[in-house]
N, C-alpha and C positions, 0 to 999 in steps of 0.2 A: 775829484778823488776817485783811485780808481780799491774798490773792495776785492778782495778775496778770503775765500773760506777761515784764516784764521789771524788776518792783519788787515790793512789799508792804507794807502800808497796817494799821499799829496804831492801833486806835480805841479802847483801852479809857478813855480820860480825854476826847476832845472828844465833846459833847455832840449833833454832828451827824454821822450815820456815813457810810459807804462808800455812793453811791444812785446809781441811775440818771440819775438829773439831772446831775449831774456828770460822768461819764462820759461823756453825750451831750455836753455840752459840751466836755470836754475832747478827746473825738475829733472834733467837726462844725467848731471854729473853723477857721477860714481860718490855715494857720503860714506864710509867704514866707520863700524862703529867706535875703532881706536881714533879717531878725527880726532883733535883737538884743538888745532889752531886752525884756521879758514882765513883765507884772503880774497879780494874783493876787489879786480883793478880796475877802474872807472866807476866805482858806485853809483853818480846819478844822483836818483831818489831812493837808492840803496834796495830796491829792487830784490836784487838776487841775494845780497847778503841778508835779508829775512826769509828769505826764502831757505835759506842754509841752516839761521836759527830755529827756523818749524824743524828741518831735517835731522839736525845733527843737536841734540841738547846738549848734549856732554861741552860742545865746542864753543871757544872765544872766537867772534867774528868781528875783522878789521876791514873795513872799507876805505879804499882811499881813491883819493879826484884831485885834478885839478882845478876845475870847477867848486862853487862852497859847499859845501857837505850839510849846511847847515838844515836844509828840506831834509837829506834821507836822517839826521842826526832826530829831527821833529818824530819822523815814522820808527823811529825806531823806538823812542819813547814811548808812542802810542801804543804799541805791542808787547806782548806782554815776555819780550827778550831785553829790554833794554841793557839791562845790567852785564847782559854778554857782547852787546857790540857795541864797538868803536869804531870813528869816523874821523880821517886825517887827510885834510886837504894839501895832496904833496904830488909831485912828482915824481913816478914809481921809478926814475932813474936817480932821484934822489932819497926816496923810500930806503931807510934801515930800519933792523928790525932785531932784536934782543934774539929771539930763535927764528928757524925755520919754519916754513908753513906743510903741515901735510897736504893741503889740497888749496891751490890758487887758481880762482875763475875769474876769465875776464867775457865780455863782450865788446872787444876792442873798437876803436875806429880804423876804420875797413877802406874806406876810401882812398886809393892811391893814386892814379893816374886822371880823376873828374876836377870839373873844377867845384873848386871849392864855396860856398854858400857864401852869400854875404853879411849872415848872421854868424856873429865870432863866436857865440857859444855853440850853437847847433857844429862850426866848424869843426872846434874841438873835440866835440863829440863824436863826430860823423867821418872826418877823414884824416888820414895817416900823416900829417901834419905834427903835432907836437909831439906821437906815441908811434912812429915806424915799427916796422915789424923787428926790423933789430935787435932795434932797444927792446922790447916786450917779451923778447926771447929772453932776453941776456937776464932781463929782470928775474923772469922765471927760473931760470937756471940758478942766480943767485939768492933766491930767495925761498927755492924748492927742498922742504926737507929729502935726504939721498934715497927715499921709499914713497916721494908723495907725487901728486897728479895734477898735470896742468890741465885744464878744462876749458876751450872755448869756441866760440862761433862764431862764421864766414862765411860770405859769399860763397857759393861752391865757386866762382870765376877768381877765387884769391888764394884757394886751395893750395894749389901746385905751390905759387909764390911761397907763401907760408914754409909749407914743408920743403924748400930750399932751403931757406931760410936759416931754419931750423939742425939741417945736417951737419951731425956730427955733435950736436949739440943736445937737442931733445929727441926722444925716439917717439913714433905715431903709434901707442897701443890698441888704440879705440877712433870706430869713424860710424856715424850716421851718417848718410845723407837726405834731406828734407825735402821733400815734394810737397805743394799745397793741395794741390789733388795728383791723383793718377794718373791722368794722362800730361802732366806739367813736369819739365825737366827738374832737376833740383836747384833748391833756391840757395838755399841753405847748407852748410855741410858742420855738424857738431865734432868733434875733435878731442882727441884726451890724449895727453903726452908723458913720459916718464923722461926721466937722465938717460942721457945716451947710455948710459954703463949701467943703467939697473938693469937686476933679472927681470925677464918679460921674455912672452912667446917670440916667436921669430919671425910669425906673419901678425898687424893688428886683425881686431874683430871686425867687421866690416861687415854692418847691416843697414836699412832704410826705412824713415818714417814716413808715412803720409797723414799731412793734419785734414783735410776734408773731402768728403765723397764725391765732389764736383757739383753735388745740389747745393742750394744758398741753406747756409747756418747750420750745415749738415755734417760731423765730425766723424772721424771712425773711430774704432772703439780702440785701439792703437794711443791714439793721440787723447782720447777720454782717460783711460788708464793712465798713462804718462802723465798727466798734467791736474788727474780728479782730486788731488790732497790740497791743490791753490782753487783754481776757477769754482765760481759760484755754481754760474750753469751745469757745472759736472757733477 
């Protein structure tokens, strides 16, 4: 089990566990306090969509997997949100939805061109096999209320891809890119998208995190702030 500050997260059945990806994302998204609906594409062990309900109270959060939802469905009962989220094990190209979402997070699988695991879950999880970037655009586009914000994180080496991808289709409002320490290229790059045709600036924001000092166990205070309302040690 892995704890944090104000829930706790049973991984022993899903196949993709507790990671800093996630984390990242679930503390860097943009929450507005007008939120009301939240999506959740790959839930897992539903991870980031509690991490949305510490965030955003006001909001009903939906999680959905391919994978069984029935671990993050357990954590979410444990916490004292349950009543606000739901967990629907579907395929977000088959995913419909009564309204639109103001704000849809994924930590998508990312894996395009490797080969792929011999473990069929970790697969699914891990590489662009059932969930391409295509599809996960189009999903977005389809499922984005015409004022809300797609939220997710990639390889900085998937970057580019992505936002081809994406043209003409989602516009790149917001960009982290993620160093483990200082002197380490970026590993990571966070990502926030709008509708090609919403109002937005005309350049995104574009700034950079670094999660540790390059001493062992040693964080900067960057990445402390960003992330001190989940982790214990913060």
């Amino acid at each position: 089990m892995f704890r944090f500050k104000q829930f706790s997260v049973r991984q022993e059945q899903c196949p993709m566990k507790v990671g800093t990806d996630g984390v990242l994302l679930g503390a860097w998204a943009e929450v507005r306090p007008t939120d009301r609906r939240i999506l959740d594409i790959g839930t897992a062990t539903g991870l980031i969509a509690l991490m949305m309900a510490q965030r955003a109270p006001e909001a009903r959060i939906t999680g959905i997997d391919l994978i069984d939802v029935a671990e993050a469905r357990a954590n979410a009962d444990a916490s004292a949100w349950g009543d606000r989220l739901h967990f629907e094990q579907c395929a977000v190209q088959e995913f419909v939805a009564d309204e639109p979402f103001d704000l849809i997070l994924s930590n998508p699988p990312f894996f395009v061109d490797s080969l792929t695991c011999p473990d069929a879950g970790r697969t699914t999880a891990r590489h662009a096999v059932t969930l391409p970037y295509d599809d996960l655009c189009a999903a977005a586009v389809r499922l984005l209320a015409p004022d809300g914000r797609f939220a997710l994180i990639l390889p900085a080496s998937e970057t580019e891809r992505w936002l081809a991808t994406c043209r003409d289709r989602l516009r790149l409002v917001r960009r982290t890119d993620v160093r483990t320490t200082p002197r380490r290229a970026p590993k990571r790059v966070l990502l926030e998208c709008v509708h090609a045709a919403a109002a937005a600036p005309d350049r995104p924001l574009c700034d950079e995190l670094v999660i540790g000092t390059g001493e062992h166990e040693c964080y900067t205070p960057a990445y402390r702030a960003l992330t001190g309302d989940f982790y214990l040690k913060f």
